[in-house]
VOPAGU-2260 file (C-alpha; in pm, 1 decimal, decimal comma):
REM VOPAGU-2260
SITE   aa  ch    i         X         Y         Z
SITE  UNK   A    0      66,0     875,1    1499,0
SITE  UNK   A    1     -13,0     492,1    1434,6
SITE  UNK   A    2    -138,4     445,2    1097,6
SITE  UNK   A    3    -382,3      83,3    1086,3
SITE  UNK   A    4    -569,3     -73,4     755,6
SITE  UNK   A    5    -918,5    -166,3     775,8
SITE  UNK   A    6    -898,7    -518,9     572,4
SITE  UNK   A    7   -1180,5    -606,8     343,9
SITE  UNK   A    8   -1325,5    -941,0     426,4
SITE  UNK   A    9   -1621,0    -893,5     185,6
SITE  UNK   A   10   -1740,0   -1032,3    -181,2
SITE  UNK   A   11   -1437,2   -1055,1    -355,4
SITE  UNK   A   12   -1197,1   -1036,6     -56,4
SITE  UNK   A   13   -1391,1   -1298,9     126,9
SITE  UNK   A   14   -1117,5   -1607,7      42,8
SITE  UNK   A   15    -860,2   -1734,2     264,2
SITE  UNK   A   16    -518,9   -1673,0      21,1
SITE  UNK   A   17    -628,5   -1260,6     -12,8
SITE  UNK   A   18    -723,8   -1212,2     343,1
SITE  UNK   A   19    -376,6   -1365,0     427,4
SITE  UNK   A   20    -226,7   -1150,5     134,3
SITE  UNK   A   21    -337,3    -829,5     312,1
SITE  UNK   A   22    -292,7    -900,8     652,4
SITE  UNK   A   23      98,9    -992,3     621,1
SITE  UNK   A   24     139,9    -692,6     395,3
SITE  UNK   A   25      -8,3    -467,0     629,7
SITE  UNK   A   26     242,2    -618,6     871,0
SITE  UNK   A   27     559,6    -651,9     630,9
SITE  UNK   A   28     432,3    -259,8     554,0
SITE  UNK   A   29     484,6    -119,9     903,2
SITE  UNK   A   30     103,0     -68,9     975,4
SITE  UNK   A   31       0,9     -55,3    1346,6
SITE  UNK   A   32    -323,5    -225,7    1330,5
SITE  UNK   A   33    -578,0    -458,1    1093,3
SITE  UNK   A   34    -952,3    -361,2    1123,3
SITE  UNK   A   35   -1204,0    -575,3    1010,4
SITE  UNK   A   36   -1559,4    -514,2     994,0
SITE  UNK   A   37   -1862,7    -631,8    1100,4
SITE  UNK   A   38   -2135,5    -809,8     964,0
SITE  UNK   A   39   -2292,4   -1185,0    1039,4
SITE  UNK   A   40   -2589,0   -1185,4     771,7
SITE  UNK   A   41   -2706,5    -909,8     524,0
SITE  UNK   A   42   -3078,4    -905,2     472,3
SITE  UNK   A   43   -3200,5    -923,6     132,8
SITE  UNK   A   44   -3323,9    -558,4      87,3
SITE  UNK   A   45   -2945,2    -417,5     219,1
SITE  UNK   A   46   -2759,8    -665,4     -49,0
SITE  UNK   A   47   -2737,5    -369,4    -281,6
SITE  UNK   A   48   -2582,5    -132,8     -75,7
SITE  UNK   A   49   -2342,0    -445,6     164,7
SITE  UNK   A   50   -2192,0    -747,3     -33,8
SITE  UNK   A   51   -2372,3   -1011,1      83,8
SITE  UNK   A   52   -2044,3   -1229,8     183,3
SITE  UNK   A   53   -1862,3   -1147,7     498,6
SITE  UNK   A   54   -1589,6   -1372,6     681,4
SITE  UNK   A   55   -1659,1   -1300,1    1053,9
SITE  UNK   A   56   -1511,5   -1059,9    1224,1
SITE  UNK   A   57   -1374,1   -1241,8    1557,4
SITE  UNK   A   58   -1287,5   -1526,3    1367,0
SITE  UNK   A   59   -1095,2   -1291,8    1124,3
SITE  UNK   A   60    -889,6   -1123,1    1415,8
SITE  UNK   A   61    -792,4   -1501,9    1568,8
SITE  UNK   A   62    -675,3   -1657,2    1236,9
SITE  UNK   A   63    -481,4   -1312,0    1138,7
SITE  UNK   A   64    -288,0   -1269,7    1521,9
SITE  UNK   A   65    -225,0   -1642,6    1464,1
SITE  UNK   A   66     -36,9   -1552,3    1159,2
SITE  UNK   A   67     151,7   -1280,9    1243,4
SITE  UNK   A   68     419,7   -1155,5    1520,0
SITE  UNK   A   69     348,2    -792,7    1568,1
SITE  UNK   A   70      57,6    -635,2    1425,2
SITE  UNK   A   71    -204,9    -555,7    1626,5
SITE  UNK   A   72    -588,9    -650,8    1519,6
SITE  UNK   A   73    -927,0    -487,4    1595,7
SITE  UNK   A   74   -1271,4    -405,6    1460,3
SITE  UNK   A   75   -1421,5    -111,7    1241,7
SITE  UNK   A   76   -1660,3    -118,7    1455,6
SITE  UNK   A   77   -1754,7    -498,1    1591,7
SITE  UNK   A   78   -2176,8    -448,9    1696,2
SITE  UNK   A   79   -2203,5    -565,9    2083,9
SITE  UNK   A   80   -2550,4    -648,6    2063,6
SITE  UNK   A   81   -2513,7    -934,4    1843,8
SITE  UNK   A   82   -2300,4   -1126,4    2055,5
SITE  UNK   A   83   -2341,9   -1272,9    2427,1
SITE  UNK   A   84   -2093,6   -1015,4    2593,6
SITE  UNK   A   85   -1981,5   -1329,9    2837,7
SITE  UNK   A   86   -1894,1   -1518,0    2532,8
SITE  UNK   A   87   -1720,2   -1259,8    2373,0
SITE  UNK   A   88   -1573,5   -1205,1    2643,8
SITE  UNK   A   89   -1371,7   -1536,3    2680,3
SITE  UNK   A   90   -1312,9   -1500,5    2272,8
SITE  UNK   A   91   -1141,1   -1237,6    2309,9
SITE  UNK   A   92    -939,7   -1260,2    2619,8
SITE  UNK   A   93    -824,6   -1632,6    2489,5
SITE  UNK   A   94    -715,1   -1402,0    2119,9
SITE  UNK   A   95    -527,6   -1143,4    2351,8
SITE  UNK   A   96    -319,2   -1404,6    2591,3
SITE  UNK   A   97    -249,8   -1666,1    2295,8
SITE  UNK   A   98    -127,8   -1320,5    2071,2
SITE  UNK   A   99      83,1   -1155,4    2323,1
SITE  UNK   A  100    -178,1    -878,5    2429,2
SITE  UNK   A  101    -275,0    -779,8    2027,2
SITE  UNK   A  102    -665,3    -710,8    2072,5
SITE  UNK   A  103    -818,9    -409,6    2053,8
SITE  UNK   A  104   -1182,6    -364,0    2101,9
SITE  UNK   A  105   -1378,2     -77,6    1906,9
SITE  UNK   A  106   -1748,4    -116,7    1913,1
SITE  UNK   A  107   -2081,3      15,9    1807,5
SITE  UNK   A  108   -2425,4     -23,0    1858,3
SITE  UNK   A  109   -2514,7    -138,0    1490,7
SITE  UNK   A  110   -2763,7      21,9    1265,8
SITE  UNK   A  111   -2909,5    -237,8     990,5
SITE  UNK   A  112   -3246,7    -360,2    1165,0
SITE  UNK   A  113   -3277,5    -640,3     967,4
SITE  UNK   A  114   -2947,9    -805,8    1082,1
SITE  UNK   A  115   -3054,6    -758,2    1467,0
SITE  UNK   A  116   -3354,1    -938,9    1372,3
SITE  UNK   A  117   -3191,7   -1232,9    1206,2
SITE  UNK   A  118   -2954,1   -1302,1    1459,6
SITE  UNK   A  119   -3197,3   -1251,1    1750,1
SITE  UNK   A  120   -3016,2    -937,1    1909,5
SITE  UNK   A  121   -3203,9    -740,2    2194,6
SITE  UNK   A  122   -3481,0    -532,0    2060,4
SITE  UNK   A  123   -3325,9    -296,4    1814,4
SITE  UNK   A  124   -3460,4      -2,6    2005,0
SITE  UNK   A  125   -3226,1     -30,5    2295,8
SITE  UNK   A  126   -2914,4    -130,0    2112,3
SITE  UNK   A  127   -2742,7     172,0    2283,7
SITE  UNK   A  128   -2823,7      77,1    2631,4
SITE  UNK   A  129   -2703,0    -307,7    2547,1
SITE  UNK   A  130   -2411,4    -160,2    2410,6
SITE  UNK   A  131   -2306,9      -2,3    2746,4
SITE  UNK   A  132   -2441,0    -268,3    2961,9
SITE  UNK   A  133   -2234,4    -532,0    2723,0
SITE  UNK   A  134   -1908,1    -318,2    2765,8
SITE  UNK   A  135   -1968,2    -311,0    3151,2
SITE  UNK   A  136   -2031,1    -727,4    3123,2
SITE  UNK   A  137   -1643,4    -712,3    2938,7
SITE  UNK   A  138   -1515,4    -503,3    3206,2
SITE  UNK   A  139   -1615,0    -687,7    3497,9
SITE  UNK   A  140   -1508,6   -1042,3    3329,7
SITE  UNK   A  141   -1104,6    -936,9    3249,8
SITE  UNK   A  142   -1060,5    -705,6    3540,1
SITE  UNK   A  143    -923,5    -943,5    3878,3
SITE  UNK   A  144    -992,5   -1261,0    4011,7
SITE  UNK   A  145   -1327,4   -1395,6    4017,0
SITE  UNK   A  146   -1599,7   -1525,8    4098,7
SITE  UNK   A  147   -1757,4   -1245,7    3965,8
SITE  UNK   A  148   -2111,5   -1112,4    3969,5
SITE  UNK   A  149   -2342,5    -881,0    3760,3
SITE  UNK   A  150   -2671,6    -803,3    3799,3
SITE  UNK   A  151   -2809,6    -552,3    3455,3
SITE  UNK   A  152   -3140,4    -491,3    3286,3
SITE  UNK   A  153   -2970,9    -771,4    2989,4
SITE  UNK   A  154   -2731,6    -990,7    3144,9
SITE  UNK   A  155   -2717,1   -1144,0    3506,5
SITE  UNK   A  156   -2461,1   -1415,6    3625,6
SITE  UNK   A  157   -2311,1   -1491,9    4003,1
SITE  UNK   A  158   -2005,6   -1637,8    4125,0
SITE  UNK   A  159   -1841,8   -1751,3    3769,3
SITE  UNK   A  160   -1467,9   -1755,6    3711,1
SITE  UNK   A  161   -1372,0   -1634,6    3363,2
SITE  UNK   A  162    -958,8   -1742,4    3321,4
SITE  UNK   A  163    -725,5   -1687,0    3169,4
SITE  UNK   A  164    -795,0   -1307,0    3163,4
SITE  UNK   A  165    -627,5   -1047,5    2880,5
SITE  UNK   A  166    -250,5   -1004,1    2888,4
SITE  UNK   A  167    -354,4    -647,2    2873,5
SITE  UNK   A  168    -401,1    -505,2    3191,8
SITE  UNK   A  169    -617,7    -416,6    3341,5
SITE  UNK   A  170    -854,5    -536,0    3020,2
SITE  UNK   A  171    -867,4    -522,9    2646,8
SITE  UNK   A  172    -854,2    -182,2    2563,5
SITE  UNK   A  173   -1263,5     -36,5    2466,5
SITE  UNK   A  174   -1294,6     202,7    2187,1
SITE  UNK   A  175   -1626,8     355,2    2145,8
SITE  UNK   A  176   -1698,2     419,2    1758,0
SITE  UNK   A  177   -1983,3     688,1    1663,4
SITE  UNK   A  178   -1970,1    1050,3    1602,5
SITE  UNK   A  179   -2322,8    1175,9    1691,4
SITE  UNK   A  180   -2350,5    1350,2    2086,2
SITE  UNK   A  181   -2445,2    1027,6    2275,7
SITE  UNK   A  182   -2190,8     822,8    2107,0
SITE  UNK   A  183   -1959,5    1088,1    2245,5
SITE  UNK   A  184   -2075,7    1098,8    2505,6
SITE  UNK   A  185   -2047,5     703,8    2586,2
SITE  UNK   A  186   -1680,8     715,2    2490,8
SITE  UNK   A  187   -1594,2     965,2    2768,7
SITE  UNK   A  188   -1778,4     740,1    3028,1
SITE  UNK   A  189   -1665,3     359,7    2972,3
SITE  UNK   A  190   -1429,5     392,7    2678,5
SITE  UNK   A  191   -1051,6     391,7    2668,9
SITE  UNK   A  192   -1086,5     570,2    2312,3
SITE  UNK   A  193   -1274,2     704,0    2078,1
SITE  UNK   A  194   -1290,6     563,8    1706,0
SITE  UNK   A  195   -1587,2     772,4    1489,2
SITE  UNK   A  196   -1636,0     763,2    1076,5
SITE  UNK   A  197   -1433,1    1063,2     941,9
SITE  UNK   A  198   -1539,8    1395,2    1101,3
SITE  UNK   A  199   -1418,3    1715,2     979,4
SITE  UNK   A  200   -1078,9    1841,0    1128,0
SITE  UNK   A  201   -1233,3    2145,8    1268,9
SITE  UNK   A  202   -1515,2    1897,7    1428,1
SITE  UNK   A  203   -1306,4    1641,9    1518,4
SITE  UNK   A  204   -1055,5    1936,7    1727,3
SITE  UNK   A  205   -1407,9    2045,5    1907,3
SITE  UNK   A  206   -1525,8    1691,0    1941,8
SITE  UNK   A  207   -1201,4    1582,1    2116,3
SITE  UNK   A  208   -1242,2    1892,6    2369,0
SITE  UNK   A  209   -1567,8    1758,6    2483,4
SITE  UNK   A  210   -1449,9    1374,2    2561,3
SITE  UNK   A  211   -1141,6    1554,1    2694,0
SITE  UNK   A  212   -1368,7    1827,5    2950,0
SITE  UNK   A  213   -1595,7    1499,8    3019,2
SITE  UNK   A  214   -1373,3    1285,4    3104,0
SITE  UNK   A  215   -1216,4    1551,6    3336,4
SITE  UNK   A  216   -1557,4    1629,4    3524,7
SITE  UNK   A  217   -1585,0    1236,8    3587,1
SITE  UNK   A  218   -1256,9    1196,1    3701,0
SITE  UNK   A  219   -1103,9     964,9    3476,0
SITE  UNK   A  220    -744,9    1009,5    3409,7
SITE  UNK   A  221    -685,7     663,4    3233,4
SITE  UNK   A  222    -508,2     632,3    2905,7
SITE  UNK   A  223    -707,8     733,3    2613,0
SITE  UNK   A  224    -674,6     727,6    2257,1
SITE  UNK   A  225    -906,9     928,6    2028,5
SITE  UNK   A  226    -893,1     761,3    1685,3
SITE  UNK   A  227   -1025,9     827,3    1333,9
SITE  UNK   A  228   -1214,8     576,8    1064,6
SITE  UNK   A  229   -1115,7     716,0     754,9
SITE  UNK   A  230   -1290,5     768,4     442,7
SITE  UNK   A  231   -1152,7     593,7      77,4
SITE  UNK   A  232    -829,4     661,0      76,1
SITE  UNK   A  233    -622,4     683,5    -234,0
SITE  UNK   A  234    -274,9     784,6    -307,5
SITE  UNK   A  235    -297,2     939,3    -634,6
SITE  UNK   A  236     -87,9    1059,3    -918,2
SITE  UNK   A  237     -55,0    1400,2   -1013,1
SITE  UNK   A  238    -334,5    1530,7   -1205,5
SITE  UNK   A  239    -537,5    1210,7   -1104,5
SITE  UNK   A  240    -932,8    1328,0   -1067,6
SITE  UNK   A  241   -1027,0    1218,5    -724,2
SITE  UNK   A  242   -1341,8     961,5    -683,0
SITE  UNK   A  243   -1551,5    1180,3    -478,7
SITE  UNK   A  244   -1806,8     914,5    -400,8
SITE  UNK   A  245   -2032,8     946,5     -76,0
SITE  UNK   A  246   -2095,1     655,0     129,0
SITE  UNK   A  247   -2422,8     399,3     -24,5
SITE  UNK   A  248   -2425,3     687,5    -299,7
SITE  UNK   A  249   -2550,7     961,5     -56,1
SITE  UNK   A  250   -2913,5     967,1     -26,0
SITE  UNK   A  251   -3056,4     768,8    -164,4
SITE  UNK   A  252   -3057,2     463,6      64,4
SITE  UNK   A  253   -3288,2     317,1     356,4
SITE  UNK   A  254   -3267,7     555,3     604,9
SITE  UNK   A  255   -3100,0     286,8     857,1
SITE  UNK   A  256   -2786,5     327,2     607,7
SITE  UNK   A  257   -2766,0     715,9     665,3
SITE  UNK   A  258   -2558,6     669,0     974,3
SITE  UNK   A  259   -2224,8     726,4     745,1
SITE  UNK   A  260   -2151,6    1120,5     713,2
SITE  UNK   A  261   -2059,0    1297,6     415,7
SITE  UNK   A  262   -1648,0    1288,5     362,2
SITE  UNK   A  263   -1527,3    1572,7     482,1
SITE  UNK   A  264   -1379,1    1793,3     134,1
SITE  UNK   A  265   -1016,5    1976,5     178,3
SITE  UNK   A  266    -929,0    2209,4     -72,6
SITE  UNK   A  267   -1173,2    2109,5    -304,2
SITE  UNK   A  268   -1096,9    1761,2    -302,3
SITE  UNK   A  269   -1262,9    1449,1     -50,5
SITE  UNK   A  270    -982,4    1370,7     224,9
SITE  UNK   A  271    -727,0    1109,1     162,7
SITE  UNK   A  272    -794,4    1080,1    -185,9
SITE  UNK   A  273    -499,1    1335,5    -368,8
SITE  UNK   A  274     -96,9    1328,5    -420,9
SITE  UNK   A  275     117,1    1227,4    -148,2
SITE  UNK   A  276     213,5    1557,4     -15,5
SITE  UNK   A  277    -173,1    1651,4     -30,1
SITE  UNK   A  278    -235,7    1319,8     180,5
SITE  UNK   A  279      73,5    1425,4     444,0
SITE  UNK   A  280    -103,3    1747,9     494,3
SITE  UNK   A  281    -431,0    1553,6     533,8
SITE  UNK   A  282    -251,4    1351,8     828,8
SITE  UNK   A  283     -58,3    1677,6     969,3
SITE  UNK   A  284    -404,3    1863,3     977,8
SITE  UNK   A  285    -560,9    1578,2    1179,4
SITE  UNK   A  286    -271,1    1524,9    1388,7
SITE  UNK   A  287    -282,4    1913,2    1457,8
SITE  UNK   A  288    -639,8    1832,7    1544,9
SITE  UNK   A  289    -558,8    1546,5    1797,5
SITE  UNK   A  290    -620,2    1243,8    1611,8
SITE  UNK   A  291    -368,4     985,7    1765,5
SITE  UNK   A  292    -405,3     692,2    1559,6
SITE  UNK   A  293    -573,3     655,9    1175,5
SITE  UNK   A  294    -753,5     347,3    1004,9
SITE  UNK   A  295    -734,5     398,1     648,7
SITE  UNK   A  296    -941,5     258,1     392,3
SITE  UNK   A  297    -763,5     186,8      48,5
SITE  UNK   A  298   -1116,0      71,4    -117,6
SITE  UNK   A  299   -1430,3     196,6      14,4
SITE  UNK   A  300   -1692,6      99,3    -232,8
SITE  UNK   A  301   -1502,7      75,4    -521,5
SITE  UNK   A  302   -1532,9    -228,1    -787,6
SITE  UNK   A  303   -1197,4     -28,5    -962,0
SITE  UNK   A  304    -972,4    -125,7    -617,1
SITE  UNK   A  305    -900,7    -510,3    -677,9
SITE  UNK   A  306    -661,8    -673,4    -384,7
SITE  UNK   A  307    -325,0    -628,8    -631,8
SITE  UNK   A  308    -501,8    -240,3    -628,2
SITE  UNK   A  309    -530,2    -258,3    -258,7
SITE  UNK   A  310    -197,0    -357,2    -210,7
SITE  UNK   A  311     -26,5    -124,7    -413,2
SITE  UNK   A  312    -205,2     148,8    -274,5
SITE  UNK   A  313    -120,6     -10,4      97,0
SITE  UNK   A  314     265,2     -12,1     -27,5
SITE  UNK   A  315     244,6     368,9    -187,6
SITE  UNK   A  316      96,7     523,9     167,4
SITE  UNK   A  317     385,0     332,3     348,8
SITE  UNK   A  318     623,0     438,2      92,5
SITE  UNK   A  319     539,0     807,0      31,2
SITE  UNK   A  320     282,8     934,2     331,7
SITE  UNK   A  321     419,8     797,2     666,7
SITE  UNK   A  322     780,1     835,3     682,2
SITE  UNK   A  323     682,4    1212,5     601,9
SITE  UNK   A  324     452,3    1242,1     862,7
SITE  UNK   A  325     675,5    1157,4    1130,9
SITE  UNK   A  326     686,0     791,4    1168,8
């Protein structure tokens, strides 16, 4: 299993010397992957439940591959309607060829109206059909020679040439984050993986049957990797209480925000927050489940988990959790 951090690069982490901090010790730590997330304004009424700072997320994934030799970078998950798809297009392929082939793509469709509005995104309404047409804009930009042309509902251009193209071949690789049926759906059609927000084992195990049995009846045989966004994670003494938070406080938030699930509780605790040998049989029950690759969140919400926190906690799942899981 590859085991990636999702890097803060909000409020307090938003400055240059922790961002750098975290990103070479999740590559001096053996991670797989840095995920960043993905904001480009907060309006006012979601400043309670989102810090109102964020360092952008493309940006982010340039300055950290730039910086480092191995480590691969991505995005938890980056929303495709807020950026021209044949601009993002060249961003990324340029991040790919001048890394070595180190981008990978997750992406949803968004959910915080407000933030659609602000940056002039396609009505918020269709953000799932942009999405798709978007990913289909990526695909036909990084896959062979031009001059290419597309003809969609959102985006039409003929006869461009879009060079250099990925190192990856035949593209960047396209997760598709979300856990509700169309989401699902979406990742067995045009993804290359499938990236939700903590699902259940015994949901995730059924989940990944579906993508599998869809993928099947379309015929695509293509390498896929089904992923999982974790919840908090914390690596915690013996006899250490466990947070138990739920995402924005549970329900009582806009109901925009109540796209995060409830975390999924295992033996009476939240997942990923207990000892080290309850966080090993966390990972062996997902594994068992088919989760190929985990992003793991050492702060969440928390005001307690300060970057030296963060760290630590980075250095203890290294340390104690992965070389018993098999890696």
């Amino acid at each position: 299993m590859d085991f990636g951090v999702v890097i803060p690069t909000w409020g307090p982490y938003c400055r240059p010397d922790v961002f750098s901090e975290l990103v070479e010790a999740a590559e001096s730590l053996g991670y797989g992957h840095a995920w960043f997330g993905d904001h480009i304004v907060i309006p006012d009424y979601g400043v309670k439940l989102s810090r109102a700072e964020w360092f952008e997320a493309v940006a982010c994934s340039a300055f950290g591959a730039g910086s480092t030799r191995r480590l691969r970078f991505g995005f938890d998950v980056l929303v495709m309607p807020y950026r021209s798809p044949v601009y993002l297009a060249q961003q990324l392929a340029t991040i790919d060829a001048l890394s070595g082939g180190r981008v990978t793509l997750a992406v949803g469709v968004g959910y915080m109206r407000g933030e659609f509005e602000a940056v002039a995104a396609p009505p918020y309404e269709e953000r799932a059909a942009v999405t798709e047409e978007y990913v289909a804009v990526l695909r036909n930009l990084w896959e062979g020679p031009g001059p290419k042309t597309f003809e969609g509902r959102f985006v039409t251009y003929r006869d461009v040439h879009a060079e250099p193209r990925p190192v990856q071949t035949p593209s960047i690789p396209v997760w598709i984050g979300g856990n509700i049926p169309r989401a699902r759906s979406r990742a067995a059609r045009i993804g290359d993986g499938w990236h939700p927000l903590w699902p259940s084992p015994e949901d995730y195990a059924r989940y990944r049957a579906e993508i599998e049995a869809a993928r099947s009846a379309a015929g695509r045989t293509g390498p896929f990797v089904f992923s999982y966004s974790c919840p908090e994670t914390r690596v915690l003494s013996a006899g250490t209480t466990p947070v138990g938070r739920q995402p924005y406080g549970g329900a009582a938030v806009p109901e925009e925000f109540r796209y995060a699930p409830n975390v999924p509780a295992r033996d009476g605790r939240p997942i990923f927050q207990g000892t080290a040998e309850q966080l090993r049989e966390d990972v062996a029950v997902l594994a068992k489940a088919g989760v190929d690759q985990l992003s793991l969140r050492f702060w969440a919400g928390s005001k307690d988990i300060t970057p030296d926190v963060f760290i630590s906690q980075m250095q203890r799942f290294a340390n104690e959790v992965i070389p018993a899981s098999g890696n």
